[in-house]
BALOBA-1460 file (C-alpha; in Angstrom, 3 decimals):
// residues 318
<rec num="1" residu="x" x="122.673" y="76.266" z="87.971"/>
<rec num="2" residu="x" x="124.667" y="73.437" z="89.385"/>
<rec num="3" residu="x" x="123.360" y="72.232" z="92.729"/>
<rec num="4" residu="x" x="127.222" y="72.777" z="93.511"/>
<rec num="5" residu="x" x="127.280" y="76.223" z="93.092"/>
<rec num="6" residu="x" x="124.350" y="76.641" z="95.136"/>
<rec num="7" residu="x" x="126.090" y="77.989" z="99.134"/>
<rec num="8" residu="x" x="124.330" y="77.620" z="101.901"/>
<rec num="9" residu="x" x="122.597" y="80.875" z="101.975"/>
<rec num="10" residu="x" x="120.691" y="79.764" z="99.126"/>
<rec num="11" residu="x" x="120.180" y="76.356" z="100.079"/>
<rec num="12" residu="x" x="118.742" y="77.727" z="103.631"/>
<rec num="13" residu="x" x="116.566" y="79.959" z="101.623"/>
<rec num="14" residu="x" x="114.988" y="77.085" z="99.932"/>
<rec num="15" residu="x" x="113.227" y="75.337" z="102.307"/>
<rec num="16" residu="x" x="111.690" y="78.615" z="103.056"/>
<rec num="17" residu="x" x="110.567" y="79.078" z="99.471"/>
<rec num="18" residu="x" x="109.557" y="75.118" z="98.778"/>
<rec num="19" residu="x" x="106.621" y="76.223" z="101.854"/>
<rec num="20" residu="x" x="105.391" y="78.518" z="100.041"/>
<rec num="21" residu="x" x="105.555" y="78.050" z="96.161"/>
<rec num="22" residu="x" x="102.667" y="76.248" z="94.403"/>
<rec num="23" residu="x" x="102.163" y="72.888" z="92.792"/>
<rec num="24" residu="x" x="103.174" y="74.675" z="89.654"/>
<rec num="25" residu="x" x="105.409" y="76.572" z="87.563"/>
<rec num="26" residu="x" x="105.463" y="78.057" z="84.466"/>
<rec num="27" residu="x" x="108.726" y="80.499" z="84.041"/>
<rec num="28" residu="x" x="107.265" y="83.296" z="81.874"/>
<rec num="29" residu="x" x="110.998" y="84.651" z="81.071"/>
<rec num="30" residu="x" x="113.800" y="82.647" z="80.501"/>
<rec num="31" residu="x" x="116.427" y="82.124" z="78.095"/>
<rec num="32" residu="x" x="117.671" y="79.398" z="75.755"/>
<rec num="33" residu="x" x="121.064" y="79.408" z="73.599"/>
<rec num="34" residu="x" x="123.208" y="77.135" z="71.720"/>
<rec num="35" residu="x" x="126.207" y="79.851" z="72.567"/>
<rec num="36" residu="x" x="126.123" y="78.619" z="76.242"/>
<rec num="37" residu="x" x="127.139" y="78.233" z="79.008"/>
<rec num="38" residu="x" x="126.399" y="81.661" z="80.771"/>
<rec num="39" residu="x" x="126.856" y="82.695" z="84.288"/>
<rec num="40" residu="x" x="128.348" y="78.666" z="84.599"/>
<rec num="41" residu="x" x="125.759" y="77.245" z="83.653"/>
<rec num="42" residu="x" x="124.093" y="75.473" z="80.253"/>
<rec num="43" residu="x" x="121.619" y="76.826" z="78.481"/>
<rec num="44" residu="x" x="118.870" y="74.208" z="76.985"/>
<rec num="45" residu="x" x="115.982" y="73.288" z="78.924"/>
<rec num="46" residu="x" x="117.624" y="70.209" z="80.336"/>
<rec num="47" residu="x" x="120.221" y="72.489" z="82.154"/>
<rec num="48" residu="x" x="117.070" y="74.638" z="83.325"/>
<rec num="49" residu="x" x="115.514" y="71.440" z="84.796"/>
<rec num="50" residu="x" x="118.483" y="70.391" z="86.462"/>
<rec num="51" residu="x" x="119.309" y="73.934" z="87.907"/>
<rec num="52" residu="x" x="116.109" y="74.702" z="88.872"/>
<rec num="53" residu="x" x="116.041" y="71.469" z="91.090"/>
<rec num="54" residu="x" x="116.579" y="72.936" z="94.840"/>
<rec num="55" residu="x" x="113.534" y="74.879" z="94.363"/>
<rec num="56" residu="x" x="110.880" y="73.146" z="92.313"/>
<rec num="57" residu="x" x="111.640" y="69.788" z="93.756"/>
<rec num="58" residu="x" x="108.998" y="67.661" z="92.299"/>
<rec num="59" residu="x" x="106.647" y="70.114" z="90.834"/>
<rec num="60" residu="x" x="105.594" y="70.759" z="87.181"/>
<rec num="61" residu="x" x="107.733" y="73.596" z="85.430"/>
<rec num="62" residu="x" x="106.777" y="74.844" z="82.090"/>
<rec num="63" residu="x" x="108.881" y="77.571" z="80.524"/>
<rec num="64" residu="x" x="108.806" y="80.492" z="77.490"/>
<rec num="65" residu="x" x="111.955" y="79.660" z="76.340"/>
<rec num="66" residu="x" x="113.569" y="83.347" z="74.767"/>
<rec num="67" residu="x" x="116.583" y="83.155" z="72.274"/>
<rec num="68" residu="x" x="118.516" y="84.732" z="74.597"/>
<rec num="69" residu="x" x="120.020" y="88.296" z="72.889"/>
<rec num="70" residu="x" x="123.819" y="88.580" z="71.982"/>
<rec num="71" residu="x" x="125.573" y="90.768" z="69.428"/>
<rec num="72" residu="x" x="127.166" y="87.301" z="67.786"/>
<rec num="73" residu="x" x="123.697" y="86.988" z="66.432"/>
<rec num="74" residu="x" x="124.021" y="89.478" z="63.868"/>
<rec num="75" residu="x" x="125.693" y="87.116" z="62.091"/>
<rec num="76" residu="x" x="123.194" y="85.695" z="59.856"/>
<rec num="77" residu="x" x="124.743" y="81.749" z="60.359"/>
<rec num="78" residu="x" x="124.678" y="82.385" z="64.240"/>
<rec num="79" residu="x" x="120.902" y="83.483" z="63.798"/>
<rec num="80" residu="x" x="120.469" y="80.827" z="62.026"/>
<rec num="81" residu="x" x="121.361" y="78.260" z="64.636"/>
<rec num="82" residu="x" x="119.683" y="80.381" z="67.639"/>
<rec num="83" residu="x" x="116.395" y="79.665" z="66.162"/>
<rec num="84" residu="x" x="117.289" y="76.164" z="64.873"/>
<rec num="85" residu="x" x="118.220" y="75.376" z="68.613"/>
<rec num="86" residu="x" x="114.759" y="76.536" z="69.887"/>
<rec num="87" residu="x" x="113.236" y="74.421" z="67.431"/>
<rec num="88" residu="x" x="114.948" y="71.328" z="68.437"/>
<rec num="89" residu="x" x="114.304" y="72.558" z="71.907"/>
<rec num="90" residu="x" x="110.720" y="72.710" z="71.461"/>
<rec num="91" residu="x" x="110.441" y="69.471" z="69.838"/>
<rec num="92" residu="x" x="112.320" y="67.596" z="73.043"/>
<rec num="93" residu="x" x="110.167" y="69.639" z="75.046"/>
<rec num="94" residu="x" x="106.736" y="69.969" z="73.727"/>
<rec num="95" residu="x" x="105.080" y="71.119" z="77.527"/>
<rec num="96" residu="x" x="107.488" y="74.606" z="76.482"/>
<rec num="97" residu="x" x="106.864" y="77.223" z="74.244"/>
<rec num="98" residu="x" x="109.337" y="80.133" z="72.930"/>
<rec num="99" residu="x" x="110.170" y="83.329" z="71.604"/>
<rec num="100" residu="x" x="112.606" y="84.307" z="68.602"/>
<rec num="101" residu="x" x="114.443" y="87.452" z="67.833"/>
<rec num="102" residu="x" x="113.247" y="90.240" z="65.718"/>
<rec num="103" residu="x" x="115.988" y="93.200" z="64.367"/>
<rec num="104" residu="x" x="114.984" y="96.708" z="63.759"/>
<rec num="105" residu="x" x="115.233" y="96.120" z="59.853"/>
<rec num="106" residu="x" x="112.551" y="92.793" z="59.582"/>
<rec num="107" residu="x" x="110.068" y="93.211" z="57.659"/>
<rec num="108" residu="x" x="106.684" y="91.350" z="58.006"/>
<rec num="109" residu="x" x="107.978" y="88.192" z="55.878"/>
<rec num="110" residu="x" x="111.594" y="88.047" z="57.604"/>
<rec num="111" residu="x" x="109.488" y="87.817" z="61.036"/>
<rec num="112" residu="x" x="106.935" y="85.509" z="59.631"/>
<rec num="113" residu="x" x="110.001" y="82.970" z="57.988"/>
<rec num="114" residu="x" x="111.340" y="82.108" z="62.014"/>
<rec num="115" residu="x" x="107.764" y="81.121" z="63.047"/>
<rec num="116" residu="x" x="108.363" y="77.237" z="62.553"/>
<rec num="117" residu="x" x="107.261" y="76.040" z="65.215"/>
<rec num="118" residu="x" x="103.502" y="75.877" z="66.559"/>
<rec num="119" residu="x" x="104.873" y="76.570" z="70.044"/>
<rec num="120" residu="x" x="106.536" y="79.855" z="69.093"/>
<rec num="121" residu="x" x="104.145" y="81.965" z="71.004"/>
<rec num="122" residu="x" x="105.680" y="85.345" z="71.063"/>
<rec num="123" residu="x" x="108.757" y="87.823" z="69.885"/>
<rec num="124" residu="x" x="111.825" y="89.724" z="71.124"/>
<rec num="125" residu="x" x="113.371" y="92.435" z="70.592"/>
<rec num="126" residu="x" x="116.933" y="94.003" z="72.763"/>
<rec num="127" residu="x" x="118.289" y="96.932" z="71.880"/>
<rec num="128" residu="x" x="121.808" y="95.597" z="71.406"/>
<rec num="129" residu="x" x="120.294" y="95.807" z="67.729"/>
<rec num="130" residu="x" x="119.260" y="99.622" z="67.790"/>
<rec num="131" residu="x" x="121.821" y="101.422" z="65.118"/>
<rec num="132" residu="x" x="122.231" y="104.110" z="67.735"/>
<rec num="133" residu="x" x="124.955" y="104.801" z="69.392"/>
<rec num="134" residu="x" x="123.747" y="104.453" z="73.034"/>
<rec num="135" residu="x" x="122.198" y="101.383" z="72.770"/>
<rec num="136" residu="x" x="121.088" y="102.063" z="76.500"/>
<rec num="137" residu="x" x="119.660" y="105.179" z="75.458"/>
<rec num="138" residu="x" x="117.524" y="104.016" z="72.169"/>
<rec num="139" residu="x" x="114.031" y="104.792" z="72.139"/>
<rec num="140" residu="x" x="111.441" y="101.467" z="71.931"/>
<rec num="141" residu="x" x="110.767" y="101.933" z="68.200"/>
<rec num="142" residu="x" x="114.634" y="101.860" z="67.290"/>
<rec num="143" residu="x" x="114.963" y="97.938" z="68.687"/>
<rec num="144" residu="x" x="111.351" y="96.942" z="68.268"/>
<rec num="145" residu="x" x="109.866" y="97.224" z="64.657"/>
<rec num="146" residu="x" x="106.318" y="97.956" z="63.760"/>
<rec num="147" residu="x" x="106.519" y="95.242" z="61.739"/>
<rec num="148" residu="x" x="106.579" y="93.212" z="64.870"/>
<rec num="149" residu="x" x="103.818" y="94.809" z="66.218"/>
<rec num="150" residu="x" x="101.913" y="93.883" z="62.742"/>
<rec num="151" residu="x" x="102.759" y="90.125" z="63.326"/>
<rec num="152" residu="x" x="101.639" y="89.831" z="66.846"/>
<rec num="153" residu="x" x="98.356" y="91.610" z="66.255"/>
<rec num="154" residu="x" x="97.134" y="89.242" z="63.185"/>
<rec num="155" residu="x" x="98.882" y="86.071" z="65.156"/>
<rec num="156" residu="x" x="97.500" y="87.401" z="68.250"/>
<rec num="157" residu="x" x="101.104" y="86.431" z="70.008"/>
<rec num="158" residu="x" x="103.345" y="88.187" z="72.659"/>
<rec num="159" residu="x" x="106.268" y="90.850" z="72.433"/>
<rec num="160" residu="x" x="108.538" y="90.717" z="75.155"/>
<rec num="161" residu="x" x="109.749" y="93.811" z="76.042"/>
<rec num="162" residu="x" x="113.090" y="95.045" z="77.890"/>
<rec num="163" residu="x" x="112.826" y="98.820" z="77.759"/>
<rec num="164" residu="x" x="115.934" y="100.988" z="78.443"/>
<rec num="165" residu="x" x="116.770" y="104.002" z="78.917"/>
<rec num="166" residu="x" x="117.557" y="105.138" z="82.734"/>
<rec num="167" residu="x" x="114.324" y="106.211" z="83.744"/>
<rec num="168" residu="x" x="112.892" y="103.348" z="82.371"/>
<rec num="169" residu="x" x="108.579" y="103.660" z="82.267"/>
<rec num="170" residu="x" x="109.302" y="106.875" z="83.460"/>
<rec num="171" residu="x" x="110.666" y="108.362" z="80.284"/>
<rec num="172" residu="x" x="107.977" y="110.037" z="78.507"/>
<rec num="173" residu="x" x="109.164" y="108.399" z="75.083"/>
<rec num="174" residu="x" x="108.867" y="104.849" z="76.839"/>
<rec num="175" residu="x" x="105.239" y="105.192" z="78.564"/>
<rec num="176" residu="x" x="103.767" y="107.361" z="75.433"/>
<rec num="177" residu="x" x="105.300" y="104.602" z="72.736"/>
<rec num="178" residu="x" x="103.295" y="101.952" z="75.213"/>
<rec num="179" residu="x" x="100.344" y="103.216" z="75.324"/>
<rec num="180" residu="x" x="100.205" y="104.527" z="71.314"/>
<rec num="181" residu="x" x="101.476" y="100.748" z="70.038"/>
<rec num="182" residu="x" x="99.436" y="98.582" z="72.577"/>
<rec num="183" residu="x" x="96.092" y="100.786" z="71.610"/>
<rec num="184" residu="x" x="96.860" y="100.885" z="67.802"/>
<rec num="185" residu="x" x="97.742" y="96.772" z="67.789"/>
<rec num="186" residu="x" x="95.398" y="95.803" z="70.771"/>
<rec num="187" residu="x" x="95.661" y="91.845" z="69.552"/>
<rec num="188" residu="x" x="99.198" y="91.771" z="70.432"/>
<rec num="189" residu="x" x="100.149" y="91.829" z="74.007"/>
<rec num="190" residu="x" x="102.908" y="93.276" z="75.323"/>
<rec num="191" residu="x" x="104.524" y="91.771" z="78.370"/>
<rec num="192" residu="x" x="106.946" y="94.272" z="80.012"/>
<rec num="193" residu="x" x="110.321" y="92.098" z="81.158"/>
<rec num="194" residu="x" x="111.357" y="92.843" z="84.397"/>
<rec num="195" residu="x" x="108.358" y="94.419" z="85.964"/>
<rec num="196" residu="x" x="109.123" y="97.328" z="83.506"/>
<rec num="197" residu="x" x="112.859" y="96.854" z="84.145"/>
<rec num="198" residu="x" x="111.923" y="97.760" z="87.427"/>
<rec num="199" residu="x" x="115.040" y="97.327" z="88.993"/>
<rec num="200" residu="x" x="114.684" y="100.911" z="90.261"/>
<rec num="201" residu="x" x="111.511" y="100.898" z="92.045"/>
<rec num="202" residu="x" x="110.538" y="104.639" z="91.734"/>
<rec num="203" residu="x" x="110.161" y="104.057" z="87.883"/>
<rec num="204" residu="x" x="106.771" y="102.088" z="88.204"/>
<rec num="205" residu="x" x="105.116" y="104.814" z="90.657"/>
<rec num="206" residu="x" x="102.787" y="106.544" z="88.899"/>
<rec num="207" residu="x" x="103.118" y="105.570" z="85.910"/>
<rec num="208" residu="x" x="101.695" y="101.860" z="85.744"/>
<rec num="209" residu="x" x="98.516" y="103.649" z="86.540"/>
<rec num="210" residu="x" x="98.413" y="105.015" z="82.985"/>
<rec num="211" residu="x" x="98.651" y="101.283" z="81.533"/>
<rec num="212" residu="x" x="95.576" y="100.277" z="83.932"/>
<rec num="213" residu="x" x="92.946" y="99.854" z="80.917"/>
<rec num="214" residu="x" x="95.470" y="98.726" z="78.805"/>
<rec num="215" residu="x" x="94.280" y="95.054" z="79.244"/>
<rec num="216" residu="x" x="97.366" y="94.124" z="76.669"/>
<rec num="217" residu="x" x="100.100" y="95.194" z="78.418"/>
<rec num="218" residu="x" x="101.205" y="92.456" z="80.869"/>
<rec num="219" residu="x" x="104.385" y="92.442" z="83.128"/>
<rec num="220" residu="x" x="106.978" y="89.740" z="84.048"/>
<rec num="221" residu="x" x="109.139" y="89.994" z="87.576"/>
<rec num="222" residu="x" x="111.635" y="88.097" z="86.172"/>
<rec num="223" residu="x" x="115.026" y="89.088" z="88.025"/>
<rec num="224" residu="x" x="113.678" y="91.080" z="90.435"/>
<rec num="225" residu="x" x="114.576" y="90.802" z="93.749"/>
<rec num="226" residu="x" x="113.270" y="93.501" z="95.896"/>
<rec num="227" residu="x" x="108.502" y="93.984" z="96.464"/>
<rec num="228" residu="x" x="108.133" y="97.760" z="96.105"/>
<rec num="229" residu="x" x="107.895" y="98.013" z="91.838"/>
<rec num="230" residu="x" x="105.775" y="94.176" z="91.899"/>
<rec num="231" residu="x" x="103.392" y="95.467" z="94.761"/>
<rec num="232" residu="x" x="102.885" y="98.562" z="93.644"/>
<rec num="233" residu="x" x="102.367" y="96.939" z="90.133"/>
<rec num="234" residu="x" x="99.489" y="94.316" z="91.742"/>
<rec num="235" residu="x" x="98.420" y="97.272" z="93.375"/>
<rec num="236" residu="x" x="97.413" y="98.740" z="90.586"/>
<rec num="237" residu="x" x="96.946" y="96.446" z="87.920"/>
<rec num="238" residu="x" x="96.171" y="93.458" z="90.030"/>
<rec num="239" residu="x" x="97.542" y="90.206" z="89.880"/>
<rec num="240" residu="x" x="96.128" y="88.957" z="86.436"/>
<rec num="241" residu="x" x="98.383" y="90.676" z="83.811"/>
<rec num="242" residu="x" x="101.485" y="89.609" z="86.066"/>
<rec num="243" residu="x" x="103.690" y="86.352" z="86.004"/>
<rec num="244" residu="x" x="106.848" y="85.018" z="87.658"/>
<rec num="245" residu="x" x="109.746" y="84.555" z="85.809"/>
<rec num="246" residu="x" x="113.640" y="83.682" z="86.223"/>
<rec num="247" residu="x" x="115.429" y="85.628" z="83.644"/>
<rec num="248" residu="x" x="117.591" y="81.846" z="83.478"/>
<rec num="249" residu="x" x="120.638" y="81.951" z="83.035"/>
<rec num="250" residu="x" x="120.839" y="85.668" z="84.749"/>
<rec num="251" residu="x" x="118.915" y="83.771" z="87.717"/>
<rec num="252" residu="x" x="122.420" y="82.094" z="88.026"/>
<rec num="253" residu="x" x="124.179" y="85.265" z="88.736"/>
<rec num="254" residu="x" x="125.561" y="85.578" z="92.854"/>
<rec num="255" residu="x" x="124.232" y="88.810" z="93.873"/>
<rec num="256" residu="x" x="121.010" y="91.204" z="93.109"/>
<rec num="257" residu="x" x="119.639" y="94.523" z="91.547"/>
<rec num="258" residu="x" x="119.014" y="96.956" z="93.904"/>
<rec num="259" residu="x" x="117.268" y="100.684" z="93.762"/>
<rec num="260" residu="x" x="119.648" y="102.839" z="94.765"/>
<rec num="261" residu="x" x="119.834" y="106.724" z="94.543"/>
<rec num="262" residu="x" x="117.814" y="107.696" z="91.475"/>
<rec num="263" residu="x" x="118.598" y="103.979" z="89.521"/>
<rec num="264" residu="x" x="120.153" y="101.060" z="90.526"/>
<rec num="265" residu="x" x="123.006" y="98.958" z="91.066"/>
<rec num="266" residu="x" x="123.846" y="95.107" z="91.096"/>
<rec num="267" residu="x" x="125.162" y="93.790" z="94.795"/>
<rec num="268" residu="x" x="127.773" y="91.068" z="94.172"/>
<rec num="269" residu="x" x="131.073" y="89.854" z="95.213"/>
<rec num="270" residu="x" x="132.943" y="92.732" z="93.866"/>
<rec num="271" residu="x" x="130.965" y="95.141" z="96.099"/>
<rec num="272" residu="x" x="130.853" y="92.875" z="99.305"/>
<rec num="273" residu="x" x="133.775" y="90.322" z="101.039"/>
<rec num="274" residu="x" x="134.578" y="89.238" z="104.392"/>
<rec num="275" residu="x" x="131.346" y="86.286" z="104.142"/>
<rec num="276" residu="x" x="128.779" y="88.322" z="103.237"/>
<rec num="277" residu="x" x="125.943" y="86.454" z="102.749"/>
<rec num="278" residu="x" x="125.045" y="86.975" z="99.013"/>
<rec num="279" residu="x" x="122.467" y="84.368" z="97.318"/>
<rec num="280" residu="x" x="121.881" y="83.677" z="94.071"/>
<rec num="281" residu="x" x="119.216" y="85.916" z="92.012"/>
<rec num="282" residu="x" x="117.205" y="82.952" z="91.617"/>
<rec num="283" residu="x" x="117.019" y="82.793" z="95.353"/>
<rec num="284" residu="x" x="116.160" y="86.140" z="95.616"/>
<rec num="285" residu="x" x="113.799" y="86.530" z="92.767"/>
<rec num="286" residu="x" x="111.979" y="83.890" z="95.095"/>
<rec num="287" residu="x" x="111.874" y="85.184" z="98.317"/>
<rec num="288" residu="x" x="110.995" y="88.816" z="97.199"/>
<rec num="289" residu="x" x="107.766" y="86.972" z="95.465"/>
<rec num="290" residu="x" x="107.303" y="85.284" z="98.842"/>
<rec num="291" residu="x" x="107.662" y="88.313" z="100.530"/>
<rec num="292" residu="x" x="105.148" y="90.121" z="97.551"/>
<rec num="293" residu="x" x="102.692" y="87.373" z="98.793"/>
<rec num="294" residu="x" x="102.845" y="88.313" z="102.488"/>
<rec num="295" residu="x" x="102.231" y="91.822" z="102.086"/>
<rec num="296" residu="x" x="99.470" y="91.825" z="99.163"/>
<rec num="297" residu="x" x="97.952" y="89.313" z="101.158"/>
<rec num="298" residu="x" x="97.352" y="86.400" z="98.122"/>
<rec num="299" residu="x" x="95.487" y="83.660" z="98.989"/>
<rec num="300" residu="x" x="96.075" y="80.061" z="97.242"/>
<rec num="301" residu="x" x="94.280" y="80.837" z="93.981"/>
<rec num="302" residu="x" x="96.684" y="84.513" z="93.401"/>
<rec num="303" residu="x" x="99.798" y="82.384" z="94.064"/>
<rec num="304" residu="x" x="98.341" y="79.966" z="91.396"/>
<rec num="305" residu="x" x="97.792" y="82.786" z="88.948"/>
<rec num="306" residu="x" x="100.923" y="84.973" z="89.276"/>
<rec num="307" residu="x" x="102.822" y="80.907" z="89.124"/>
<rec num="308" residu="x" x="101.393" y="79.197" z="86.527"/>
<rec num="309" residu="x" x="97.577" y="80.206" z="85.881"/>
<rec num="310" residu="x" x="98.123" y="83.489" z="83.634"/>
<rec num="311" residu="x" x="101.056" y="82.369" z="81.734"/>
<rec num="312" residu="x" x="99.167" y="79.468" z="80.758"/>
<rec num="313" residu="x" x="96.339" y="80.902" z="79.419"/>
<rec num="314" residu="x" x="98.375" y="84.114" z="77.986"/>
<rec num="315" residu="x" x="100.418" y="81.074" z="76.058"/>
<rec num="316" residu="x" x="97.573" y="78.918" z="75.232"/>
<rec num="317" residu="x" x="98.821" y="75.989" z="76.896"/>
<rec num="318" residu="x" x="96.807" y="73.752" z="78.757"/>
């Protein structure tokens, strides 16, 4: 982001969150592309530095940069030059690490061939890729291939996940494909984007408690903006399997995900006028985790973990 498209909501908002945020960062989930700019903004790490300005002032921000997910990258020569770009990307910025892409049809070797980098740390998978026709609707194992699974185990690396389907962790297919993959491949951990795609909150209750043992399945709370799925997830899980994230260059969006009814819905300027006073998700990514820190009561050494502590030793970097 721009400091110029920052309004003054936001920029009120962050001398709030500069009080409370640690001495540093490491963004679990965010996104890199040579297709950019998104959402107004670039997308290499530089533009990340420079957009995440307002709030990390002078603190030190590492990142897992993700090839971020489009359908142009089912052209082979586009693939090509989404994981050429994180390469480059690593190399400027060695402190970083990153994930690449994985399709439904890669076998061990095709996942194996985009691994050239030592700071690739982990994999992901979207279901834009699924061959079904709801793409929203595809079950985990349609978008994510074993073979993936298979990788991550023997490399002992990540798989970042971003689960669909409208009941999200609370689709039976979703929790029982979870807890079958993360037991068979326990090596490879599993970080679930999005607090579970938590963005309604009902999804998590009662059903995080079946991941509990599952010491491989981690969660990010990148993009979301409202406590109840991230305490409830801390509640149960506690605080070391959990990390803070952007979703960059989402985090650049004006407006938020909200529960609402049985799902959710985004809040932006389409659904509000007349000055309401809508902040960027970045903004409000940060002030729900200040607001998760006030009510599960973390002391210095949580808000160290759940900032920089657990993605740096899930990521090996020290």
């Amino acid at each position: 982001m721009k400091e110029s498209i920052y309004n003054k909501h936001d920029i009120e908002a962050a001398k709030i969150i500069n009080d409370f945020l640690p001495d540093k960062l490491f963004d679990a989930h965010m996104h890199i592309t040579h297709r950019g700019p998104l959402y107004e903004v670039g997308t290499s790490f530089d533009d990340y530095y420079d957009n995440i300005k307002l709030f990390a002032k002078d603190r030190e921000v590492r990142c897992n940069g993700i090839v971020h997910p489009d359908d142009e990258l089912k052209d082979p020569t586009e693939f090509a030059k989404a994981h050429d770009f994180l390469v480059e990307e690593l190399n400027k910025h060695p402190q970083n690490v990153g994930e690449v892409l994985v399709f439904p049809s890669d076998t061990i070797d095709d996942i194996e061939a985009r691994l050239l980098h030592p700071n690739i740390k982990g994999l992901k998978c979207y279901c834009f890729y699924a061959e079904c026709e709801n793409k929203y609707d595809a079950t985990i194992g349609e978008y994510l291939p074993e073979s993936a699974w298979e990788v991550a185990n023997q490399r002992k690396m990540v798989i970042t996940l971003h689960m669909v389907k409208n009941e999200c962790l609370a689709h039976p297919d979703n929790l029982n494909y979870i807890i079958k993959m993360a037991k068979k491949y326990p090596d490879a951990v599993l970080i679930l984007a999005h607090a579970a795609r938590a963005f309604a909150a009902w999804t998590v209750f009662g059903t995080v408690d079946k991941l509990v043992d599952l010491e491989n399945v981690w969660f990010d709370f990148s993009a979301i903006c409202e406590t109840p799925a991230m305490l409830y997830i801390i509640k149960k899980v506690g605080v070391s399997r959990c990390m803070w994230g952007t979703d960059y260059p989402v985090a650049a969006y004006l407006g938020k995900p909200i529960s609402l009814g049985n799902t959710f819905t985004w809040l932006n300027a389409g659904n509000f006028s007349g000055g309401f006073p809508l902040r960027h998700v970045i903004t409000e990514g940060f002030m729900a985790m200040r607001e998760l820190s006030i009510l599960a009561d973390f002391g210095k050494n949580q808000l160290e973990d759940i900032f920089y502590n657990n993605a740096s030793r899930l990521f090996d970097v020290k």
